[in-house]
C-alpha positions in Angstrom: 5.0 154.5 197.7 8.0 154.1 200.1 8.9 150.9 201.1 8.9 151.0 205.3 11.0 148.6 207.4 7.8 147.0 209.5 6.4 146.2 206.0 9.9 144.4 205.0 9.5 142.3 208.1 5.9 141.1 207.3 5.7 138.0 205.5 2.2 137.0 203.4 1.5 133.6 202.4 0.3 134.2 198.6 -1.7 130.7 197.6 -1.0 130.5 193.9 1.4 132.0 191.5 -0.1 132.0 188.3 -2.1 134.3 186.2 -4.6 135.0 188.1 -2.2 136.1 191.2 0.4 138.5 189.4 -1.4 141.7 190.0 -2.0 141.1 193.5 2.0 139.8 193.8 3.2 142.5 192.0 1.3 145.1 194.4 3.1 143.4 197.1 6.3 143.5 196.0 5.7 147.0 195.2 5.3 147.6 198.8 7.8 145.5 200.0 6.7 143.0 201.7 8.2 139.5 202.3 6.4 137.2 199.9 5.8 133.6 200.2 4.4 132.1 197.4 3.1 128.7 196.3 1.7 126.9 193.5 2.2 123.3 192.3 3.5 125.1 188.8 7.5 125.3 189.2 7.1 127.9 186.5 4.2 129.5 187.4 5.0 133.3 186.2 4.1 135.0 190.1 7.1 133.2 191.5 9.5 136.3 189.6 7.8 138.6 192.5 8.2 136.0 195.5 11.0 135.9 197.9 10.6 132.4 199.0 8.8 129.8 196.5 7.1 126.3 197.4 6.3 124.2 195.2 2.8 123.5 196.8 -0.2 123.3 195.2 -2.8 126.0 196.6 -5.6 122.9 197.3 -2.9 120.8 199.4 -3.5 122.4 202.5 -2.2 120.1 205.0 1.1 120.8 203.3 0.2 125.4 203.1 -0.4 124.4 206.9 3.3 123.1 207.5 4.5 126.0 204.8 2.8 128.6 207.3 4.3 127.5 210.1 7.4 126.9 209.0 8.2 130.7 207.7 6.1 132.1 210.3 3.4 134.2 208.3 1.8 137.6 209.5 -1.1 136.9 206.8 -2.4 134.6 204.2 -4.4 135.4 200.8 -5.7 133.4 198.0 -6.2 136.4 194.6 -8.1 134.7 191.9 -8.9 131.3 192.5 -12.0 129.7 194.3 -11.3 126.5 196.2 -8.0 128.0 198.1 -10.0 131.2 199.5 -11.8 129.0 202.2 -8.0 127.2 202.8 -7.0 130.8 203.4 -9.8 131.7 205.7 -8.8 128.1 207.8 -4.8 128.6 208.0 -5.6 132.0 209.3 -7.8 130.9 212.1 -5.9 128.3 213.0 -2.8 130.8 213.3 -4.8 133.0 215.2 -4.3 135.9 211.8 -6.4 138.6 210.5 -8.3 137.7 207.8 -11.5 139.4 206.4 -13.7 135.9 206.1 -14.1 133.5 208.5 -13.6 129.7 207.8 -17.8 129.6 207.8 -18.4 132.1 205.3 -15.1 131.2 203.1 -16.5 127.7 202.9 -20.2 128.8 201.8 -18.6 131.0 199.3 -16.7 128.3 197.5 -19.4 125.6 197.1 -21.6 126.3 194.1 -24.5 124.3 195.4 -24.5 126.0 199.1 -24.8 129.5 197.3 -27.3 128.4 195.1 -29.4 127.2 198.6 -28.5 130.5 200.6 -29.4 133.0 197.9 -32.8 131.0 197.4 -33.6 131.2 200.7 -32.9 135.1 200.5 -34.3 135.7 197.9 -31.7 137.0 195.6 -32.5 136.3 191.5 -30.3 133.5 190.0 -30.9 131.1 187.7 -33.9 127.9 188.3 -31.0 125.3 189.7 -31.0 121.6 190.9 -28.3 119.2 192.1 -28.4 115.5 190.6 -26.6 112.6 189.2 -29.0 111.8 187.0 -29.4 113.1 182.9 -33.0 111.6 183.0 -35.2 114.4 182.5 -33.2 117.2 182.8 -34.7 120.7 180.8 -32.7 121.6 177.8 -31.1 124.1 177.1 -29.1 124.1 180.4 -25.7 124.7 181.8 -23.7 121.5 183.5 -21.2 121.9 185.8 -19.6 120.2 188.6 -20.6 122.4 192.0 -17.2 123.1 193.6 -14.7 123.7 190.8 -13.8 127.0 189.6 -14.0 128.7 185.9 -15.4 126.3 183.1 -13.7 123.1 184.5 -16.1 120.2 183.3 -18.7 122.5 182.4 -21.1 122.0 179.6 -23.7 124.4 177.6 -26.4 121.6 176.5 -29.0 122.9 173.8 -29.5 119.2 172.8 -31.2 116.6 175.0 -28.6 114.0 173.4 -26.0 116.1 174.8 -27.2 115.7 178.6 -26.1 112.5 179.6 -22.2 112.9 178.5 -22.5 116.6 180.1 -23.8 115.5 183.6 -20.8 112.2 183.7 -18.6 115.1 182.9 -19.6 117.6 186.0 -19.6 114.6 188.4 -16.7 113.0 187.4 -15.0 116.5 187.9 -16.8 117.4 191.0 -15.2 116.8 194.7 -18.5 115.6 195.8 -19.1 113.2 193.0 -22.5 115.0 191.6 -23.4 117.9 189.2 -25.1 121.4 189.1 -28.0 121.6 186.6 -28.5 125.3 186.2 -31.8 127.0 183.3 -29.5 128.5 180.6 -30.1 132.2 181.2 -29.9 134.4 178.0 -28.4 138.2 177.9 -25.5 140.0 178.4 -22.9 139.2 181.2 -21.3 142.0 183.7 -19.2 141.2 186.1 -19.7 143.3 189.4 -16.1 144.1 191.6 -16.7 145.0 195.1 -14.9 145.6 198.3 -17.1 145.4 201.9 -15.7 146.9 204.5 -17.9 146.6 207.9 -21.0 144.5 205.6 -20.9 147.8 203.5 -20.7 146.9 200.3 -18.8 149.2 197.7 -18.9 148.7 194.2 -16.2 149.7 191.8 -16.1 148.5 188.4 -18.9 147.3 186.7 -17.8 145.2 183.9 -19.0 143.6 180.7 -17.9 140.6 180.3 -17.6 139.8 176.4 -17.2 136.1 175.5 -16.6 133.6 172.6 -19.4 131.8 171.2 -19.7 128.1 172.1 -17.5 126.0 172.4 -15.7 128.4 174.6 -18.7 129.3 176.7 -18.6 131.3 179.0 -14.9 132.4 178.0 -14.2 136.1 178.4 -11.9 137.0 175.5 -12.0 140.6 177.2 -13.2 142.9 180.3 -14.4 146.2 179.2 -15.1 149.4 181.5 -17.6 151.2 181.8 -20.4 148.7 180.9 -22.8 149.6 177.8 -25.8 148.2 179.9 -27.5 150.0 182.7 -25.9 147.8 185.7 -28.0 149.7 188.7 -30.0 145.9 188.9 -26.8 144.4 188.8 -25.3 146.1 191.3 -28.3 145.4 193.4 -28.6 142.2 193.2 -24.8 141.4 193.8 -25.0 143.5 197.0 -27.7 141.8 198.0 -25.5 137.9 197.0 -22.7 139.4 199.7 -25.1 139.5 201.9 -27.0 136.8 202.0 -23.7 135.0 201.6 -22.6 136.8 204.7 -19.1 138.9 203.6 -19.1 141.8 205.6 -15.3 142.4 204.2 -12.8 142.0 201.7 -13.5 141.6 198.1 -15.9 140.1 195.9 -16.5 139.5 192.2 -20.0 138.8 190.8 -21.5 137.6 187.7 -24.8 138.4 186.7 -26.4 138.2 183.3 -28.6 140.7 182.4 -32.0 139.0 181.2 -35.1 140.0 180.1 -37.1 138.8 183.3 -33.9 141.1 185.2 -30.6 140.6 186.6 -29.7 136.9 188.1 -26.8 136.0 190.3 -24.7 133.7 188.2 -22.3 133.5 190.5 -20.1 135.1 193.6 -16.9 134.7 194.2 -15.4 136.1 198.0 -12.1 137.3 196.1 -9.9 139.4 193.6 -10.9 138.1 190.2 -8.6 136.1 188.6 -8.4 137.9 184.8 -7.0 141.5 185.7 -9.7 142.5 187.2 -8.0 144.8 190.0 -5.7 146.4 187.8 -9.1 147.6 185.1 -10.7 148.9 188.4 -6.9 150.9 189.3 -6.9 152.1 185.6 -10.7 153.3 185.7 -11.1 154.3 188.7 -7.7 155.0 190.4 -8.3 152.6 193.1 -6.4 149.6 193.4 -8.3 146.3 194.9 -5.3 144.7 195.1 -4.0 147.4 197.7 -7.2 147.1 199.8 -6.9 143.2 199.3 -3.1 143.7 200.8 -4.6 145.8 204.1 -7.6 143.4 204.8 -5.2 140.2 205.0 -2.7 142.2 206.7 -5.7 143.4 209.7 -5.1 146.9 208.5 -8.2 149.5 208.8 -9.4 149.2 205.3 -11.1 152.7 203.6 -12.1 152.7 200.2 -11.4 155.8 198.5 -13.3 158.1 196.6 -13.0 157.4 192.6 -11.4 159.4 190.0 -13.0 158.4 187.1 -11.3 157.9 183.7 -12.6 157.3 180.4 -12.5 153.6 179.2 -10.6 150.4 180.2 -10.2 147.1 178.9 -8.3 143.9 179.7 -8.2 141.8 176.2 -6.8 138.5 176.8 -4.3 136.6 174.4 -6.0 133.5 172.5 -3.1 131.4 170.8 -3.1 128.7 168.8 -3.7 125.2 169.6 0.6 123.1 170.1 3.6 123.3 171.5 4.6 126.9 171.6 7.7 127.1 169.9 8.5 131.1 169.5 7.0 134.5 170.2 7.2 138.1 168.5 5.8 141.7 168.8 5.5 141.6 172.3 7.3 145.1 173.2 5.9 146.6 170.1 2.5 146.0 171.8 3.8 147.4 175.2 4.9 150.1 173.3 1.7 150.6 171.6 -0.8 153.8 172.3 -2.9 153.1 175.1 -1.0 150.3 176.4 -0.8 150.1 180.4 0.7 146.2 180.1 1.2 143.3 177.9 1.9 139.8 178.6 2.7 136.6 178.0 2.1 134.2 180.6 4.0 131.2 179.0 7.6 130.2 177.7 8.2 128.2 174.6 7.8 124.5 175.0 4.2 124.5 176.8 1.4 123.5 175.2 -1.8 125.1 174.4 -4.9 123.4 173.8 -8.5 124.5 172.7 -9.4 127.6 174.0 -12.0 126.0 176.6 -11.7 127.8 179.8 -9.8 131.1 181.2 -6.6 128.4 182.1 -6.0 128.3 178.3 -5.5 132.5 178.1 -1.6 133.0 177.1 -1.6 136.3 178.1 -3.2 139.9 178.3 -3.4 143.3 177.0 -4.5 145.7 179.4 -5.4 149.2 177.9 -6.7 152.8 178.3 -8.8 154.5 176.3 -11.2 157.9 175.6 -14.1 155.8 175.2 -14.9 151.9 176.2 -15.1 151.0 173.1 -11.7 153.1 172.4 -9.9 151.6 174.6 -11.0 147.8 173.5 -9.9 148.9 169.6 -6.1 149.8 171.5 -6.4 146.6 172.9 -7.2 144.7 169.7 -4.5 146.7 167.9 -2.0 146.1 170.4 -2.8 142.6 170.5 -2.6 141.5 166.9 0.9 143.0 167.2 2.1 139.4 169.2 2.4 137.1 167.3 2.4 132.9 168.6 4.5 130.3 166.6 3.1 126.8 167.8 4.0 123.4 166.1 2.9 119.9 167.1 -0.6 120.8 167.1 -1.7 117.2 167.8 0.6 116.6 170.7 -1.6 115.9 174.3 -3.2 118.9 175.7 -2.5 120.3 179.1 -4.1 119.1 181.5 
């Protein structure tokens, strides 16, 4: 794609340059625009693509508010992350900028608890829920978690009634609003649903599963495989039918919803790209690129999503390393170089520090791969990925926080 002189001159606040923002930064700088980035991270990997970095983080948004004025923006985005999507939706209103949500519906979509109340009311499946601040009584087994944080911050799988009262002073000492979610631990496998409504129609594109660690890394993807080995026709459904009732009549969305025997729930909805590679799987299975249509709906352009071209199998398979300081790293262009490989990477330098592998923060990296089969292209992944290797040392030194 050519790189045009009115797209030069448009300037795109990106909130957040980490991980979970390369792909859609990269598509940017592919097609030139001027790129704005933030994060509080002075080394957060998406700065490389950016052609003027703050070091903001994407929840200050009195400070992105200043930031946006100050470079005079044409649009704002926020790929991958929760909390900053409804900051996005605000700075664009109060710019007077296209945007595909408005403040309202940005807001609903990033508060746990006001999902959970909107999809009861509309019916949509999801999981038996309750809000509280209180352990006592609480049905175990159950899933903890603060209501407005994103990914598996203070979040607890309980199977043990001892293990309730540490799990709910964990969610509301993490939570913005000082209380906790109490959600019925639903059993089966996970998919994960990415969308793009255009108009309030909704289109689905990949259909993912979503293949995790065993506790304690609950809920964890350790890979993103396409196309699913469930039938995902309920799934679809019911995410649909989520955007809906959550009112996004544009722009992306990414859904998880576990497959259980009473059918598919709504575990959760999220009004954006998603943050592990999602977009680039879809690109690789489909030949359509979120991120592009991501780019067009910030910018006000007329967004049309293309017909698919199907391909065989796709996986992202993300890089676990070990727990210390990371002090050296190998094999990482022999796994580039590897059949099947699309992209390797390693999101981290020597000198940070990995802890546990607890939540999709602690990934160092990812393989994304083709393959003839699902399954095919997960094995690629694998192979490619036990080619980097991860010296650490200092394995007791203080986690990152």
């Amino acid at each position: 794609m050519g790189i045009s002189a009115s797209d030069r001159q448009r300037r795109l606040l990106v909130l957040g340059a980490g991980p979970a923002q390369l792909g859609l930064l990269r598509a940017a700088r592919d097609r030139g625009l001027f790129i704005v980035a933030c994060d509080r991270d002075a080394q957060a990997p998406g700065f490389e693509y950016a052609d003027k970095r703050a070091i903001v983080s994407a929840e200050d948004e009195p400070a992105i508010g200043k930031l946006a004025e100050a470079v005079g923006i044409d649009g704002v985005i926020a790929p991958g992350i929760d909390w900053p999507v409804a900051i996005a939706a605000r700075v664009a209103a109060r710019f007077g900028l296209p945007h595909p949500l408005s403040p309202e519906t940005a807001s609903l979509a990033v508060s746990k608890q006001r999902q959970r109340e909107r999809l009861t009311d509309a019916g949509v499946p999801q999981p038996a829920w309750q809000i509280t601040t209180d352990a006592e009584g609480l049905p175990v087994p159950c899933v903890v978690k603060p209501p407005d944080r994103q990914g598996q911050k203070g979040l607890t799988l309980v199977r043990d009634a001892s293990e309730v009262e540490a799990a709910v002073e964990l969610a509301v000492a993490e939570s913005r609003a000082g209380c906790a979610l109490v959600e019925e631990l639903v059993e089966g496998p996970e998919v994960t649903v990415n969308a793009f409504s255009t108009d309030g129609v909704f289109n689905p594109l990949t259909v993912t599963d979503r293949l995790t660690a065993d506790p304690p890394a609950f809920g964890v993807a350790l890979a993103h495989a396409w196309p699913s080995a469930h039938d995902v026709s309920e799934a679809v459904a019911v995410a649909g039918a989520a955007a809906e009732a959550l009112g996004i009549e544009n722009g992306p969305t990414y859904t998880q919803v576990r497959l259980s025997e009473g059918g598919a729930k709504v575990m959760e909805l999220a009004a954006r790209l998603g943050g592990g590679h999602d977009a680039e799987v879809c690109r690789e299975a489909l030949g359509i690129d979120p991120n592009e249509l991501a780019l067009g709906a910030a910018l006000g352009e007329p967004v049309v999503v293309p017909k698919p071209s199907p391909a065989e199998g796709a996986c992202v398979r993300f890089l676990v390393p070990p727990e210390g300081e990371l002090v050296a790293l190998e094999g990482l262009d022999e796994a580039r170089a590897a059949e099947g490989v699309v992209d390797a990477r390693v999101y981290r330098r020597p000198g940070w520090v990995f802890g546990p592998f607890l939540r999709g923060s602690d990934r160092a990296g990812f393989v994304l791969a083709t393959g003839s089969s699902r399954d095919d292209a997960l094995a690629k992944a694998d192979r490619a990925a036990d080619l980097i290797r991860f010296e650490a040392e200092n394995a007791a030194v203080l986690q990152q926080t």
